[in-house]
Every structure is written in C-alpha cells, then in structure tokens.
N, C-alpha and C positions, 0 to 999 in steps of 0.2 A: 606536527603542526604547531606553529606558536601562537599561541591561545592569547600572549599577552598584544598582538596588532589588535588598535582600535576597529579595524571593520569586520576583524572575526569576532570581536568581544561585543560589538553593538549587534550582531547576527543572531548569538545568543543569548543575547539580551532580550532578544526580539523584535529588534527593531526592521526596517523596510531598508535594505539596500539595493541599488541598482542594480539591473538583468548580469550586465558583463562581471561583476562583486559576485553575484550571488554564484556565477558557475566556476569561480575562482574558489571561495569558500567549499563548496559543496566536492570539488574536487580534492580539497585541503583535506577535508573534512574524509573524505573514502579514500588519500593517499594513508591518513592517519593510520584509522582503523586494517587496510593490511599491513601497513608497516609493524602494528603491535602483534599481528597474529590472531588476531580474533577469533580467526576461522580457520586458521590453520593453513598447511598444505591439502590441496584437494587432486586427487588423481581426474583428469577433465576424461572424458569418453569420448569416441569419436560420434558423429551424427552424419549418418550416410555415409558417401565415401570424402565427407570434404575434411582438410586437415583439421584437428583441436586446434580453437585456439587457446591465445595465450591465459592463463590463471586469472592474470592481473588486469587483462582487457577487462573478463567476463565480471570479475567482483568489482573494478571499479566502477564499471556501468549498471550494474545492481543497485550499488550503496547511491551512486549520483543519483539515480532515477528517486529512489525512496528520501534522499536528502532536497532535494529538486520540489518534491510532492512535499513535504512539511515547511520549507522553505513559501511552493504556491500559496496553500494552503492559512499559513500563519498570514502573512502579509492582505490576503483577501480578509479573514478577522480584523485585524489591525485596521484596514480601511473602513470596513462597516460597522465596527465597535469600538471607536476611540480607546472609550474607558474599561473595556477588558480586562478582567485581572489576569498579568502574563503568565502566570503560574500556571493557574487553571487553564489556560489556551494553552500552555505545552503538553499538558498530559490530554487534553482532550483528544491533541492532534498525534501527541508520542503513542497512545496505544495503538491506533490502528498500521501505526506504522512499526511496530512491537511485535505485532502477531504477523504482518509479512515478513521481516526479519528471521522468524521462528522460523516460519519456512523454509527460506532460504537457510538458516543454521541447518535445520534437519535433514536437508537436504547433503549437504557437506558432510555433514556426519554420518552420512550413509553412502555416501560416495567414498568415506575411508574407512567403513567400518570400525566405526568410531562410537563407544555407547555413550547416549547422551549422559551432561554433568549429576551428579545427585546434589548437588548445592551450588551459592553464588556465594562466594563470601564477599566478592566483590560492591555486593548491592546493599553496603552499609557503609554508613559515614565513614566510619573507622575500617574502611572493606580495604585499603593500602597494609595497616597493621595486620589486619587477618592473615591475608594472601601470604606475607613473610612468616608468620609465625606458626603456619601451617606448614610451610615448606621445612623449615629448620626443625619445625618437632619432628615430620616424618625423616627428614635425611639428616642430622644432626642432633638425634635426640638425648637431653642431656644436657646439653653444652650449654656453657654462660656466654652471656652476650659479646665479651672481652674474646672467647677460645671461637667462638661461631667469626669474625670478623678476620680475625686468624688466617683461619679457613680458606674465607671468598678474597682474602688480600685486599680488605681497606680499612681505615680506621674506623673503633668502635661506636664513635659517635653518627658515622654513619648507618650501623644497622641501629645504633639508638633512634635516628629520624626515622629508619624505614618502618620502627616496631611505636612509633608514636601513636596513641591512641586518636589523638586531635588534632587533624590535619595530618595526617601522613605522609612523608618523600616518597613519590613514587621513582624507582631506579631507574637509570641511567639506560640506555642501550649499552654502552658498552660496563654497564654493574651487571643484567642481565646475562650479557655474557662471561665475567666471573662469577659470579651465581652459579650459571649451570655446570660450567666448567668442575669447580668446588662440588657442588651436590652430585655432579655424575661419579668421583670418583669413588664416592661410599657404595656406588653398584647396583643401585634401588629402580635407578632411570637413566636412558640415555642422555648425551647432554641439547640434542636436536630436540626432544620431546621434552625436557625440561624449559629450554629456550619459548617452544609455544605455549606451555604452560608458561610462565611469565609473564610475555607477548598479550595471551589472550586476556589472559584476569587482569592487567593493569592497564590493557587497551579500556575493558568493560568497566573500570571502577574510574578512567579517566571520562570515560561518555559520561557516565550518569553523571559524575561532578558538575561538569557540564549542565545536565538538564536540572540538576539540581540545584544549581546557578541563580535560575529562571521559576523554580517553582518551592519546592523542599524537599529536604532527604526523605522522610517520611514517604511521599509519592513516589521519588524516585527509586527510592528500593524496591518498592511495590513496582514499577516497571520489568526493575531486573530480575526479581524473583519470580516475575508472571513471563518474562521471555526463559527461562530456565523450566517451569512448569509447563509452559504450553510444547515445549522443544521435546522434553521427557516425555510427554506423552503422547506425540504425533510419529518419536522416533521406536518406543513400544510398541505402537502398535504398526508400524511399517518395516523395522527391521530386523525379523524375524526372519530366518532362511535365509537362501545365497544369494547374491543380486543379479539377475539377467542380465544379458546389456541391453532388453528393451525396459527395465525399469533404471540402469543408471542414464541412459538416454531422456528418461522422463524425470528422474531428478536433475540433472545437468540441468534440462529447461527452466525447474523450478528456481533452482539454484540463480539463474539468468532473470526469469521474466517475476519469481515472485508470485502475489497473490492474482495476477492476470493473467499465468498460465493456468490452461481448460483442470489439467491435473489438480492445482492445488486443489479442486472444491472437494475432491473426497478429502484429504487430510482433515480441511475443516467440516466437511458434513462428520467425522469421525470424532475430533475434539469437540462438537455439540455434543455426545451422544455421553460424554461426561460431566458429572456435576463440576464444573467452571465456577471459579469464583464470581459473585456477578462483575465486577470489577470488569472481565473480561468478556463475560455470556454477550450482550448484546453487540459489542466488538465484533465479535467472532461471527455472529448472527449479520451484520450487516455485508462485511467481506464476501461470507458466503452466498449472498441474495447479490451481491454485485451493486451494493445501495452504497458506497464509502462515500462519495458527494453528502447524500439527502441524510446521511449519519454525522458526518461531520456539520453538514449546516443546522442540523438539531442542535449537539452540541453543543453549536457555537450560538445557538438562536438562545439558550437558557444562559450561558456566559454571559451575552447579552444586556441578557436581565438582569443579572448577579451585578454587571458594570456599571448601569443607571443608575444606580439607586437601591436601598434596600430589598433584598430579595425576597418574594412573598412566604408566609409564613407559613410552614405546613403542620401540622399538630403534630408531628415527632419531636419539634423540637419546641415544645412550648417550655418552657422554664429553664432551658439552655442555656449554657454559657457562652458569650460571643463565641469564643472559639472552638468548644463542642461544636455549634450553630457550622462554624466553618469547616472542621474536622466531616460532618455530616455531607453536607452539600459535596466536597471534593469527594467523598468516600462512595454517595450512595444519588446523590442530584444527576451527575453526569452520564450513570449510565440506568437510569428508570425514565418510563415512560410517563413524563411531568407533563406533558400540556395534551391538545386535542388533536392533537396530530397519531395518536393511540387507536386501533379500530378497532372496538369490541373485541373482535377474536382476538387479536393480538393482549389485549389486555388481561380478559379469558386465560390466554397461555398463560403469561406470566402469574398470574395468580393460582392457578395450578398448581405451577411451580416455585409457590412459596411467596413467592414475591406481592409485595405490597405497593400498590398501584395509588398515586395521586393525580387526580386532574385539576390541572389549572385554568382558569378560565381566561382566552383572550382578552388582550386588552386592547386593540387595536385591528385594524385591517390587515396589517404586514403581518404581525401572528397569525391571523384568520388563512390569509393567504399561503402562508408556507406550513399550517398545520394541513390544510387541505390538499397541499401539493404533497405532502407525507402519506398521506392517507389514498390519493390516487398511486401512490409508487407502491403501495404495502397492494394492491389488485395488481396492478402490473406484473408484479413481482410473483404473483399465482394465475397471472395472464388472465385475471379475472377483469378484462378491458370495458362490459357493459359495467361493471360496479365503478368503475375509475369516473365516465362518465361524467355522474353528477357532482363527484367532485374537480373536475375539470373544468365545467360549465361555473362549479362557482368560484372559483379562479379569475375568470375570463369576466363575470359578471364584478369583480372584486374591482379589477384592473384589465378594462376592456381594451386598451392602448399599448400594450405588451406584447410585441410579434414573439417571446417566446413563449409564453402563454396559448395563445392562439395556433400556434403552431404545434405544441404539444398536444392541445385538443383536440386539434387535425386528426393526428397521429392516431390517439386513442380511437376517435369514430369511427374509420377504418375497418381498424381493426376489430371493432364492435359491429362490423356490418352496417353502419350509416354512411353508405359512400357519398352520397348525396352533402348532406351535413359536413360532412370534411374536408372534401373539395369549398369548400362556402368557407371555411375556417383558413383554412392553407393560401386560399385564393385574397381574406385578409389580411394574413400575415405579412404575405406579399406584397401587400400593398402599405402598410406600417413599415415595413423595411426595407425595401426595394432591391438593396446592395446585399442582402444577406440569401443566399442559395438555398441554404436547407430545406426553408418549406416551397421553393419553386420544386426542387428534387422530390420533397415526399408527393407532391401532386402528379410528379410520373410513376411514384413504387405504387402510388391507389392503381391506377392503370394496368401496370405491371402485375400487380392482384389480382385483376379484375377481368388478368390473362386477355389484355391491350396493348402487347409489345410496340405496335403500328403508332395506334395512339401515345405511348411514353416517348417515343423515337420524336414524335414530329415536336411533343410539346417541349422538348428537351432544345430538337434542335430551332426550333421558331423564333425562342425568344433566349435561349441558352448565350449569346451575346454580347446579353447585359452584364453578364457578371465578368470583369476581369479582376484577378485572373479564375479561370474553374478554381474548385475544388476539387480532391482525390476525391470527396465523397459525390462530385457530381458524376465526373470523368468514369468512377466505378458502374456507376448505375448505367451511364450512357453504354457503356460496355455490356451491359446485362440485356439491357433491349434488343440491340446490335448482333447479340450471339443469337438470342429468340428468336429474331428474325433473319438468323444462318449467316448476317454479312459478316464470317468470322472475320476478315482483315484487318476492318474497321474497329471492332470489337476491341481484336489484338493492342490494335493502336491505345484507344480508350484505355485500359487494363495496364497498356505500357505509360500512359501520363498520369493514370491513379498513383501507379508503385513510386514512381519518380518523383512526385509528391508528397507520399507517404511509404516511405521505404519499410514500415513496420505491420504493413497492412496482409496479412496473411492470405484472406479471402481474394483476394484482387490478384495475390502471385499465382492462388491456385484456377483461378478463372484464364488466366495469361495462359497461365501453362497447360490448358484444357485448349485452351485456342491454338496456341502452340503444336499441340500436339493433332488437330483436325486440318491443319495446314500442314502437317508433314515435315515441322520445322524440330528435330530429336532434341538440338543442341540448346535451343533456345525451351524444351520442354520439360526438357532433364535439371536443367538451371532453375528456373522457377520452380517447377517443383519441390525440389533441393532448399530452396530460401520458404516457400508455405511452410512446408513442414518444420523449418526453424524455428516458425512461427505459429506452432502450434493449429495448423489446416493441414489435415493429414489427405484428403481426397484426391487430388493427383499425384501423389506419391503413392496411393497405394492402387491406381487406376493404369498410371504409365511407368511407374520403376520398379512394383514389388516381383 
C-alpha cells in the first residue's frame, strides 16, 4: 500500500473521506496486510459439501469488515466531537477492534497448528531493528554487520538501515526474499516459513506505525502486545488435542465473521476468566455482552469531555504533571467506569475486583440521556427488561421527540409484560417518524408474542405500504406470521425478499429453507440451508441435511 497518497494519509490521520475513498482504502488497507503475511498461509476447511473458498476472498472480507467498522465508527466521533483528541479516538476505537482480530489470529493459528507467538518485537518504536537483529543472532550468529550483508547480497549500509535504532528501513519484498534465501541456507528454517516470518512482523510493526501516526508509540505498543496476549491465551486454552473437522469448521467461521460469530463468546467468556490487563477487561467485557456500540459511544462520550475543555479533576491526579495527568487518562480514564452510566452492581463488580471506581456527575441532559440509555443496556443485557424500564421512561421524559427513543421503550415494555404501554410508545414513534419501519414492525412482534399471528399479518399488511421500499427486517417478520398461519408460499416469498435484502441474514435463510422444505421444494432446501449455517443458524441444517 502506498502510505505516501494524500487520501490514505488523511485516513489515518483521521480524517472523514468519502463512501467510494474509504472502500478503496480499506481494501488497500486488507490487500496490504495479506501481502506482508500477517496471518500467514491458512489451510481453509470445507463447510458442508460446498467448495472452500479462496484464502484471500475470506481474509480480505474479515480485514474490510473490521477496517469498514473503525473507518464507521471514527468518522461518527469526528462528527459529534469536533475537538476530539485523535489519538485517544484511535485507541479508543483500535482496541475493540484488537480483540476481534485476536480472534481471528487464533483462529489461523489453529487452523495450521501453529503455537501462538511468545513475543511482539514488532510493537516498539524501534520493533523494525529488533525483528533483524533477532533473525541474524539466531541464523547468523556471530557475524559483523559488513560478513551478515555478505550473506543476504546487498550493501552494508543497507542492513545498517534495517538495524537502525530510530526510524528503521523496513525491507523490500524482494530484500525479504534474499533474507530468507540467505538464512534458509544455515538450515535452522525453511526459506517459505522464514519469508512469513518476515511478512508477518514487518506487516505488524508497519500497522502500528501507522496508528502510531495518529496517537503515540507508547499506546501503540500496548495495542500490539495486548493482540499478542490475548491470542496467547485464547490459543492455550483452545489448542490443546487434535482438531475435528467440526471445530476447524467453527474456526474457519470465526476466522470469517470475527467477534459476531455465536462461537467466539466462549473464547471471550474464557479470556474473562483471566486476570486481563484492565487496559483490555472492559473491552473484552463489552464484545462479549454484544454492547460494542453503547462501549464505544461511552468511550467516545468521555473523549468528548477530554475535547471541550479541561477534563474534570479526579483526586488521582491531584498534584500531577500535565503529562502524568495525560499519561493517566489514556492509561486508566478510557476504560473505568467514570460517569452515571455505572449500575451499582456493575460498580460492586469492579471494586471487587480491585478496581477503583469514580463517579462523575452529569453535566447536562445528553450525559443524563446516554448515561441512562447505558444503564438500561447493562438490564437488557441480564434481560433484566422491568429494571430497563424506568430508565427508558427517563430517556423518553429527557427527549420526548426521539422515535428512537420511544421506540426502544416500546421494545422494552413488551417485553416487561406491559403490552398495553408499548403498543402506545411504538404507536408514537410512528408517528414521530412515519418513513422509518422498525417500530411499525415491533407493533406486529408484540402481536406475534402475544401469539396474534392473524393480528401481526393484517397490521403488517394494512398499512405495510407506506414504507417503500420494505425492509429485510420487515419482509422477515411478515414471513414469520405467514408461516404461523401455515400460508407457507407466501412466507417463502417474504423469507426470499428478506435474504435478497440482506444476504447476511442467517435466521431468514433458515426460515426459507424450513419453508422450503414443507413445500417439498429439496433443491431450494438444501441451498438455504447450506448459506444459514454459513451464517452461523445451524437449525435447518441439522432438521433437513444431517
């Protein structure tokens, strides 16, 4: 990738480039990283009987997706927080995308029975000098820098730049390949698994440069050495014994879909269960609860703060040095539980476990509002829906004019058994937003619950309409009523303008392929099926194929 064009250099800058920029980047950006070897070669496994695909489809749609989401993600700060310090917004936003990566790493690494690294040398300023001066002590140990160049056939001043403390040349593709050449012949390693060794560690020391760019080496070492510890210890405790092919089938996926396959939450229910740096604990913690929105908008809520204006004063740092004061905040601010968005137990836990707990006090309504809309997610999230509630209500009392507000209220009552009350919420959202489907659709799931297939059917289609065009999320539900009330065909149909919608949507292939299969239709059953279970909905695959 050439790092020196202005719209890849403004990208990680941080700045906002345009839709068709940013999928040009992001693709740049995931050609780079397999070209260096990152990841290595990965043996792919088959899934069902459909052919593997290619290596390089599957990682470069990994890395897009994860570059894609910090790309969203930054740019939404950027618009709501002018003055953000960019720094602190790349690591805020780089770790949670850190700990999917691990993932994905460990996943690889167990697909080639491959034991995770026991170091990063890469994830120091000086990690270009390392990386060489490691290779040459272990395959060339001895030799002066004049006999070492020798060697790999180029001049000395050349491995003087590679062994540079400050700023370091990182080599050539084709240095790499006299590199390995040279060191395979001392016997120690092949020259294919020297080539990814190379690949990999100057792929990983040329990213962080990169995010290092944008924030400090300082942090960004701490990124690399915390994707190296979390990978260590997710591939410990998973690659133990021989691999089935129904666990390389479920690494493959993870390998693919990341922290949104069903699988990963053991890995992470498994790295909680070790003392984590906290650096990483609540990271980890939010991934696994399926919070990465309402953790990142925390995040970015205190960055915020940090960008206005002097950021308030906590008694750790009372007699601090600026920079201490800064050194703290990036260290220990970003991921503790600082404002009212904390619920008791949750604070309870962390103190527990050590941890030292500050509460900030609103200063505003928009604090007030998204501490409370935290604090309804932390019930949800224990499906504790009556507790979510009153902080729902006072959301909605905050910023009564909000269809998503009201509509999330909806949702909650429901589910809390106030069908009455929801229907009355949903029924205004609708009317706040008219063009927007969601809470017309949650007013047929109350229905739908309420085990009123008749009723979801007719309100769906009465006023169903208005919205052009549907949504997959309405076209799904319409399918779900439709099957309720046995009119498989229609269902079918529904299920078939969900998927073609949203081709990602798992539940809706396995619902097709259930319809599918009560009309007698194999070919069309077997197929759907076939794409759920790609997608991690394993129920008509294991109802019509096993």
């Amino acid at each position: 990738m050439d790092r020196s064009q202005r719209t890849i250099k403004d990208y990680f800058a941080g700045k906002w480039v345009g839709a068709e920029q940013r999928a040009v980047i992001c693709r740049a950006v995931a050609s780079a990283l397999l070209n260096s070897g990152v990841v290595g070669a990965i043996e792919v496994p088959r899934v069902g009987d459909a052919p593997p695909p290619e290596v390089d489809d599957v990682l470069a749609a990994a890395l897009v997706d994860v570059l894609a989401l910090w790309d969203q993600e930054f740019s939404a700060a950027a618009n709501l927080w002018p003055d953000v310090d960019r720094g602190l917004a790349a690591i805020a936003l780089a770790r949670p995308i850190v700990v999917d990566l691990a993932l994905r790493w460990t996943s690889a690494l167990l697909l080639r029975d491959e034991p995770a690294p026991d170091a990063a040398l890469w994830a120091e300023q000086g990690g270009g000098a390392l990386i060489m001066r490691a290779l040459l002590d272990e395959h060339l140990p001895g030799l002066s820098v004049d006999a070492c160049a020798v060697e790999i056939g180029v001049d000395s001043r050349t491995v003087e730049r590679w062994l540079r403390k400050s700023d370091p040349v990182i080599p050539s593709e084709q240095n790499f390949a006299s590199i390995a050449a040279a060191l395979a012949k001392r016997g120690r390693a092949s020259e294919g698994d020297l080539l990814v060794r190379l690949r990999r560690s100057y792929g990983a020391f040329a990213l962080l440069r990169d995010v290092a760019t944008i924030s400090n080496w300082r942090l960004a070492s701490r990124l690399g050495q915390g994707l190296v510890a979390l990978t260590r210890e997710a591939v410990a405790d998973f690659g133990e014994g021989e691999l089935t092919e129904e666990f390389r089938g479920n690494h493959f996926l993870s390998l693919r879909l990341g922290m949104l396959f069903p699988s990963s939450a053991v890995v992470l229910d498994e790295l909680l269960t070790h003392d984590l740096d906290p650096f990483w604990h609540d990271v980890v913690l939010a991934l696994r609860d399926r919070r990465l929105k309402e953790h990142l908008s925390r995040c970015l809520r205190i960055l915020g703060s940090l960008g206005s204006g002097p950021p308030p004063e906590l008694p750790v740092l009372a007699g601090r040095s600026a920079e201490d004061k800064r050194a703290v905040y990036e260290a220990f601010v970003l991921h503790q539980m600082t404002d009212n968005s904390a619920t008791p137990d949750r604070i309870a836990a962390a103190q527990a476990a050590g941890k030292v707990v500050y509460r900030l006090p609103a200063q505003n309504d928009l604090t007030r509002i998204a501490n409370r809309l935290q604090q309804a997610e932390d019930c949800v999230a224990r499906r504790d829906f009556r507790g979510a509630v009153p902080h729902r209500a006072r959301v909605v009392a905050l910023d009564p004019t909000n269809a998503l507000y009201r509509f999330s209220f909806g949702a909650t009552l429901w589910q809390a058994g106030e069908w009455d009350r929801a229907l009355e919420e949903l029924r205004e959202s609708c009317r706040l937003d008219p063009a927007w489907d969601r809470p017309f659709v949650e007013i047929a799931i109350v229905w739908l619950n309420r085990g009123m297939p008749d009723q979801a059917i007719f309100h769906l289609q009465t006023r169903g309409e208005e919205f052009r065009p549907r949504s997959d999320h309405f076209n799904a539900h319409e399918g779900i009523a439709l099957l309720l009330l046995k009119r498989v065909d229609d269902a079918l149909l529904a299920f078939e303008r969900a998927v073609a919608l949203n081709p990602n949507d798992g539940l809706a292939f396995d619902r097709a392929a259930e319809c599918a299969f009560l009309l007698g239709d194999t070919v069309k059953c077997r197929r759907y099926a076939k794409r759920a279970y790609d997608l991690g909905s394993f129920d008509s695959h294991r109802k019509y194929l096993s």
